[in-house]
C-alpha positions in Angstrom: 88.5 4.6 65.0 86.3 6.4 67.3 83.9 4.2 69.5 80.5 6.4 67.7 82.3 4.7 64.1 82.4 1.0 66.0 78.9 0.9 66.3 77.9 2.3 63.8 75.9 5.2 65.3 75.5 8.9 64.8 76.6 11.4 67.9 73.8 13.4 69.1 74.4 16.9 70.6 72.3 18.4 73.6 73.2 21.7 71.8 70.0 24.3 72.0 69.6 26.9 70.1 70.4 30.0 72.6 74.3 28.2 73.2 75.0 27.1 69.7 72.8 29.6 67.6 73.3 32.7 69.7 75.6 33.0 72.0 77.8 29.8 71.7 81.0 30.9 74.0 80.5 28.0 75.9 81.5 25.4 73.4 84.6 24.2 71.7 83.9 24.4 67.8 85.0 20.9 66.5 85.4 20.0 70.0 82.1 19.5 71.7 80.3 21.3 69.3 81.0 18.2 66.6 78.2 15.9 66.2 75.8 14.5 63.2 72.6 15.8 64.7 71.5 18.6 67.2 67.4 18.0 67.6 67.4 20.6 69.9 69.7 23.2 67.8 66.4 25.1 67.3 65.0 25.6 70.5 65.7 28.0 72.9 66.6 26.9 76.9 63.1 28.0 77.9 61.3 25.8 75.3 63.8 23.0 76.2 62.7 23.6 79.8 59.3 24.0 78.2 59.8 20.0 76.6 61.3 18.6 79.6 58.2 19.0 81.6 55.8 17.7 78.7 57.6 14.6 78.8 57.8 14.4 82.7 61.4 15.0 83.3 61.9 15.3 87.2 62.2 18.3 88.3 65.5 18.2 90.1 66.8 18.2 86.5 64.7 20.8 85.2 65.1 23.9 87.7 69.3 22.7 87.5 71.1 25.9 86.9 72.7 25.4 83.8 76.6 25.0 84.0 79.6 24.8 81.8 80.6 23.5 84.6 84.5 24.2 83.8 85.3 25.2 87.3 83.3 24.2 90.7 80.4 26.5 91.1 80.4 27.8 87.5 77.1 28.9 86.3 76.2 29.6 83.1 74.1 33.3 84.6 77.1 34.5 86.2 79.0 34.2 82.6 76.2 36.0 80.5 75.1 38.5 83.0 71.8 36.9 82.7 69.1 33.9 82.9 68.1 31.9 80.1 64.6 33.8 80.6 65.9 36.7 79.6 68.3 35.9 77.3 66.2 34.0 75.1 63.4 37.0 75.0 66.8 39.1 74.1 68.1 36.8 71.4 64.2 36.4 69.6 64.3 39.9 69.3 68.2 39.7 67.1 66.8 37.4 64.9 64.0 39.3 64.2 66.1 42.2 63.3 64.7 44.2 66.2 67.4 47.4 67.0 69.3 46.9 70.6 67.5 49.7 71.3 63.6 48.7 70.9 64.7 45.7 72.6 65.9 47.2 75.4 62.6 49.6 75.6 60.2 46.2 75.1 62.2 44.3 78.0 62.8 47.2 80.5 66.6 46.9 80.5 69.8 48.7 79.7 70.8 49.0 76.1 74.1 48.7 77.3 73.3 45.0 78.2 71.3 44.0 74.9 74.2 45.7 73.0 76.9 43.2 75.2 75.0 40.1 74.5 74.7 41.3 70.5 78.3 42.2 70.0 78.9 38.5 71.7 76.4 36.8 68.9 77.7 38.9 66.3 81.7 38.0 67.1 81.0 34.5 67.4 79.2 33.9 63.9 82.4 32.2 63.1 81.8 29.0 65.2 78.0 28.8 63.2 79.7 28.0 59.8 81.8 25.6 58.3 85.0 26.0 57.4 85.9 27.9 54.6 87.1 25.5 51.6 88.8 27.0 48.4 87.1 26.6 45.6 90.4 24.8 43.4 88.3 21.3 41.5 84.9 20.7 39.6 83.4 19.2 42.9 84.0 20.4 46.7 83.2 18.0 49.5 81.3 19.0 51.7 79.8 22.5 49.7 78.5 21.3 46.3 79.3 17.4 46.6 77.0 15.8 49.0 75.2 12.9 49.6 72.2 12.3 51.3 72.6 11.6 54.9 71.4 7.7 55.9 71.4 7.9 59.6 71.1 4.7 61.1 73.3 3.0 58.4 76.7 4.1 59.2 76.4 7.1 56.6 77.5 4.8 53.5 75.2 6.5 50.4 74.9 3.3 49.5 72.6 2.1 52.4 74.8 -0.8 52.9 76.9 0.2 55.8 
């Protein structure tokens, strides 16, 4: 029994929406990725960044280069060729369905580039969806058998958990 099951509690990620929605090469699928809720799963790092000072985060711990931080000095702009600035404006314009190409033109940069960071979005859809679960019975769990979530309760439908 995991320590998160002891007290009864839900694990929270600190998952945005440019890592785990986009470009998620720096997580471990049902490693770090697992978790029962990711409030920041829809924002991108700037917005984040955006947050943090609203709410009077120091600082220090806002202008932090973000890191992976799997080997000393690893930074997550030397990875993606880029800074969050960028690659969020770059990733708004995938999921509007914008070509490489227009944005490439809007930004000013190399197609080349926008087409890297899409091919890395597009090869890593796998690690957005759930695992694939043949349909054999009446009822799968976890596709068309669910039960409302009771955060806060230990997840029993019940409420008595």
């Amino acid at each position: 029994m995991s320590w998160v099951q002891l007290i009864r509690a839900n694990l929270c990620s600190d998952r945005i929406r440019t890592c785990k929605v986009h470009i998620p090469g720096d997580f471990t699928k049902f490693g770090d990725g697992a978790c029962d809720l990711e409030p920041l799963a829809d924002c991108y790092k700037t917005v984040v960044r955006q947050l943090a000072e609203a709410l009077g985060i120091p600082n220090e711990i806002i202008a932090k280069p973000p890191s992976p931080d799997l080997w000393p000095d690893h930074k997550a702009k030397d990875e993606l060729g880029a800074d969050y600035e960028l690659l969020d404006l770059i990733l708004w314009g995938i999921e509007h369905w914008w070509t490489p190409a227009d944005i490439a033109e809007e930004l000013e940069i190399s197609k080349d580039f926008v087409e890297k960071i899409f091919e890395r979005w597009r090869s890593t859809e796998h690690k957005r969806r759930p695992p694939l679960a043949p349909k054999l019975s009446y009822r799968t769990v976890g596709h068309d058998f669910r039960i409302p979530r009771m955060f806060g309760n230990g997840n029993h439908a019940n409420g008595r958990g």
